[in-house]
C-alpha positions in Angstrom: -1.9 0.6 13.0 -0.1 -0.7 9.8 2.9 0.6 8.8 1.8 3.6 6.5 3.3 2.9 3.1 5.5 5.9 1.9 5.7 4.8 -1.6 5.5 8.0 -3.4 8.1 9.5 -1.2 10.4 6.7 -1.6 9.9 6.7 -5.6 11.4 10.4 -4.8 14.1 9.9 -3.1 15.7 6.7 -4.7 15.4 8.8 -8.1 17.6 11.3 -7.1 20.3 12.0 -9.3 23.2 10.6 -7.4 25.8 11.7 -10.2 29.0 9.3 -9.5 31.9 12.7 -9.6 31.3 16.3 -9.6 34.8 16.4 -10.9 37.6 14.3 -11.8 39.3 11.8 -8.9 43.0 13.0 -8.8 44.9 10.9 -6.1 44.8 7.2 -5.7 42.3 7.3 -2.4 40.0 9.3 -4.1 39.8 7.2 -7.1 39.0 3.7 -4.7 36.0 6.2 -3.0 35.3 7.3 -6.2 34.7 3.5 -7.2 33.5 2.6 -3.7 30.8 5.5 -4.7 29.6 3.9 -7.4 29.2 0.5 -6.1 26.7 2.3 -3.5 25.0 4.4 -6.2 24.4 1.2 -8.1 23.0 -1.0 -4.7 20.9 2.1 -3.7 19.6 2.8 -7.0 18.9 -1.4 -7.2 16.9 -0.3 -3.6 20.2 -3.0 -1.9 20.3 -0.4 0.9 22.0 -2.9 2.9 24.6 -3.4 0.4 25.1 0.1 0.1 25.6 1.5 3.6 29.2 -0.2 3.8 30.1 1.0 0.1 28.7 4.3 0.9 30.4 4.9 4.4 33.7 3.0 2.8 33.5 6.2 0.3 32.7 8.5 3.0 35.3 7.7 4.9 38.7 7.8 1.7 37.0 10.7 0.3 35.9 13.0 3.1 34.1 16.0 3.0 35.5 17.4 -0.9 33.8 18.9 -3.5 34.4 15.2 -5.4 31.1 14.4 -4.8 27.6 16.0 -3.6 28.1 15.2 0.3 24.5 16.8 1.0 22.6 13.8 -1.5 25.1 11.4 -0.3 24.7 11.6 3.0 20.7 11.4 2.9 20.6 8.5 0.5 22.8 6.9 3.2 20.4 8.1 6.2 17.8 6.7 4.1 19.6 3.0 3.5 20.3 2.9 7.6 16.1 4.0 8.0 15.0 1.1 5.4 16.6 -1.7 7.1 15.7 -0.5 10.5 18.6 1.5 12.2 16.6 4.4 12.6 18.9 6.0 15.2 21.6 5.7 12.8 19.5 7.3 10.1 18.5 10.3 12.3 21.9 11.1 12.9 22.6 11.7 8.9 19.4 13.3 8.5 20.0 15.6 10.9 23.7 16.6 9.5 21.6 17.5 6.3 19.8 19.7 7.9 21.9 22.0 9.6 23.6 22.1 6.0 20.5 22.3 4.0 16.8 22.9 6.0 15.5 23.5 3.0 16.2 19.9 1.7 13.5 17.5 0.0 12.0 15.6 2.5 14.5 16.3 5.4 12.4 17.2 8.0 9.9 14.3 6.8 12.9 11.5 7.2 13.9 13.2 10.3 10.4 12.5 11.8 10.1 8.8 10.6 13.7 8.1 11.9 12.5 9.8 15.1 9.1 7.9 15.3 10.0 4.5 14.5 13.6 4.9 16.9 11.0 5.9 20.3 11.7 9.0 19.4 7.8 10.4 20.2 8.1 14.2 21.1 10.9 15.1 18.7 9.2 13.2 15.9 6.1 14.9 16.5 7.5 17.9 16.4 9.1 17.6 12.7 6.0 16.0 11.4 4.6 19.7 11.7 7.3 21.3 10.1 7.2 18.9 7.7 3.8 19.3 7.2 4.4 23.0 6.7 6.0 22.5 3.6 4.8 19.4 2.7 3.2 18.9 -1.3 -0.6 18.3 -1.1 0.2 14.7 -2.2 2.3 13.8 0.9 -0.2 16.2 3.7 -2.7 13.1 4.5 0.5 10.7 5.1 2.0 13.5 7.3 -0.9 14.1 9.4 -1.9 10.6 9.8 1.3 10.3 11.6 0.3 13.1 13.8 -2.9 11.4 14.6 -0.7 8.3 15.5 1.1 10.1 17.8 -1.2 12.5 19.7 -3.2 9.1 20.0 -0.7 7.5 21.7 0.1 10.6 24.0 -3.7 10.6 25.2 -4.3 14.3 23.4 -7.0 12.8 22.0 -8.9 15.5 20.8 -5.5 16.8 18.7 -5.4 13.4 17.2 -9.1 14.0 16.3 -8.0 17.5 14.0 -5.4 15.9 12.4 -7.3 12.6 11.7 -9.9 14.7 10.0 -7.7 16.7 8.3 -6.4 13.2 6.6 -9.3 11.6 5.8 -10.4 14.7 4.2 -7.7 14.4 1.9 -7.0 10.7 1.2 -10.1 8.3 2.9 -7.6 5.6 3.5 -9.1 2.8 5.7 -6.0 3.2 8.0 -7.5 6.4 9.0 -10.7 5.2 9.6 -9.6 2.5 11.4 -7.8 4.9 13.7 -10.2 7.0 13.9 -12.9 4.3 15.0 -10.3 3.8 17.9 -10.2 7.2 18.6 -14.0 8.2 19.2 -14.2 4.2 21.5 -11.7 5.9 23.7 -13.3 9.6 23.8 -17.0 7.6 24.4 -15.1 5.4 27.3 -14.4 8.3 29.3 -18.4 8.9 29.7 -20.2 6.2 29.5 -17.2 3.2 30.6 -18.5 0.6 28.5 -15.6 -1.4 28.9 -14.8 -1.0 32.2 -16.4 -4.2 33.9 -16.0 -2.7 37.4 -18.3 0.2 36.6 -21.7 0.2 38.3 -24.4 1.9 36.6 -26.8 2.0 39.2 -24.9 3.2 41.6 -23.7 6.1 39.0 -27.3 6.9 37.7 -28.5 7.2 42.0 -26.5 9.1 42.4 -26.8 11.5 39.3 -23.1 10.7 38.2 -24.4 9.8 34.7 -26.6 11.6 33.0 -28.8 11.0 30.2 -27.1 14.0 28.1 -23.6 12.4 28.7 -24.7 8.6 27.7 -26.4 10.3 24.3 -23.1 12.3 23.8 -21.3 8.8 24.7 -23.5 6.8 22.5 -23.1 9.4 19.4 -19.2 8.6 19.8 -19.8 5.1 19.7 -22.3 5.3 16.5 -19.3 7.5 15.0 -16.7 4.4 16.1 -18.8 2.2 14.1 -19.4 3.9 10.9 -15.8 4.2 10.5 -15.0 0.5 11.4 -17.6 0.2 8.6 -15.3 2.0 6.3 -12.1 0.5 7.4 -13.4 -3.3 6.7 -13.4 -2.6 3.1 -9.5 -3.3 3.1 -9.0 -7.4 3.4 -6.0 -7.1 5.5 -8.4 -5.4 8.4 -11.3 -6.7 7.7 -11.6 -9.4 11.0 -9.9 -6.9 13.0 -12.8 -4.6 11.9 -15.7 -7.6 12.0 -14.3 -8.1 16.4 -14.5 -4.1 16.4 -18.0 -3.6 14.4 -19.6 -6.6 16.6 -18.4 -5.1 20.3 -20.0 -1.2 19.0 -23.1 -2.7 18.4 -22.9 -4.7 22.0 -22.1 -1.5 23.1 -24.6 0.8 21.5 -27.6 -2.0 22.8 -26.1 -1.5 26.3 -25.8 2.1 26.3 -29.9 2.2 25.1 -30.6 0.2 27.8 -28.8 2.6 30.5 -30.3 5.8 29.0 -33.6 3.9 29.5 -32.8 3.2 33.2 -32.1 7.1 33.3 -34.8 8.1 32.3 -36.9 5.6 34.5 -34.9 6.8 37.3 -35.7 9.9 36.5 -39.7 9.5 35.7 -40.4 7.5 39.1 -38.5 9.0 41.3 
């Protein structure tokens, strides 16, 4: 899946008011942090994370923990800079220092997550997408849960992934979801009917009452359900052949399935 865009959280964080002092520099090291501060505020604010994570960790280290500046905001801008040119691990470990000073914190447990995710990090990040979620702002709930979806996809709790996937498009019908979702019922509908298993003999499973016509319809439903949302997710140019290859193999799928339930039945009827 593409990279979900986290624009409006972003726009949040890189507006923070990163004030330069919250009072005066009074020896000569904290004046050079104090300058080195500002140079970062300035890259960060620019969004020239890269440029800022020296400045800011230059300032972290000749200041120190004072009350010269607000070490909390600092601290996250600069897990944020180390998460936007991909150090996630880096990143988490700043986030994480926020949050045992602050769990309350904007966003923390949301940054946390995507730090987690994107550094292999499955379980843990998992597990602060739902407390983020808890407190998320309706606005952000769809992105939040979308990366749930992602996740307890790629676990094989597929069912989970289906509650949260619902839960998202319900809220923002973003093709990314749809696409995902497509993906989601193929792999619930494989474990029935094995379309894509070239190995799988149907006659064989239909003499011997392995596969039923109830289970191919329940199958075939899944499959129907696959296509619709491919349907929906070709809207977006970017996925559109990715969606065409996907909307062309359901409907192989679908004629084959109609064909098995027919065999059932014949089975069934002449025997």
């Amino acid at each position: 899946m593409n990279r979900i865009v986290l624009a409006g959280l972003l726009a949040v964080i890189t507006a923070l008011p990163l004030t330069a002092q919250q009072r005066a520099a009074e020896t000569e090291q904290e004046k050079l942090g104090a300058r080195q501060f500002n140079q970062a505020i300035a890259a960060y604010s620019a969004g020239n994370y890269e440029e800022s994570i020296p400045l800011f960790i230059a300032a972290d280290t000749l200041i120190g923990e004072t009350d010269l500046v607000d070490w909390t905001k600092l601290r996250f801008a600069l897990g944020t800079a180390f998460l936007e040119t991909g150090k996630p691990n880096l990143a988490l470990g700043y986030f994480q220092w926020v949050a045992e000073r602050d769990s309350s914190y904007p966003f923390i447990y949301l940054q946390i997550a995507e730090s987690a995710r994107t550094g292999g990090k499955r379980t843990e990040a998992l597990d602060y997408y739902r407390k983020a979620l808890s407190r998320a702002r309706p606005a952000d709930q769809a992105m939040i849960l979308g990366r749930i979806g992602e996740l307890e996809l790629a676990a094989g709790r597929l069912q989970a992934a289906l509650g949260a996937l619902n839960r998202a498009i319900k809220l923002t019908p973003a093709v990314g979801y749809f696409l995902m979702r497509g993906q989601l019922y193929d792999r619930l509908a494989q474990r029935v009917d094995h379309a894509q298993d070239e190995e799988f003999d149907y006659e064989r499973a239909i003499r011997r009452k392995e596969l039923t016509e109830e289970q191919m319809e329940q199958a075939t439903e899944l499959r129907r359900k696959a296509l619709e949302d491919y349907r929906s997710a070709e809207r977006d140019a970017k996925l559109a052949d990715t969606c065409a290859n996907l909307i062309a193999r359901s409907e192989v799928i679908l004629e084959n399935n109609a064909q098995v339930i027919s065999e059932i039945k014949f089975q069934r009827e002449n025997n």
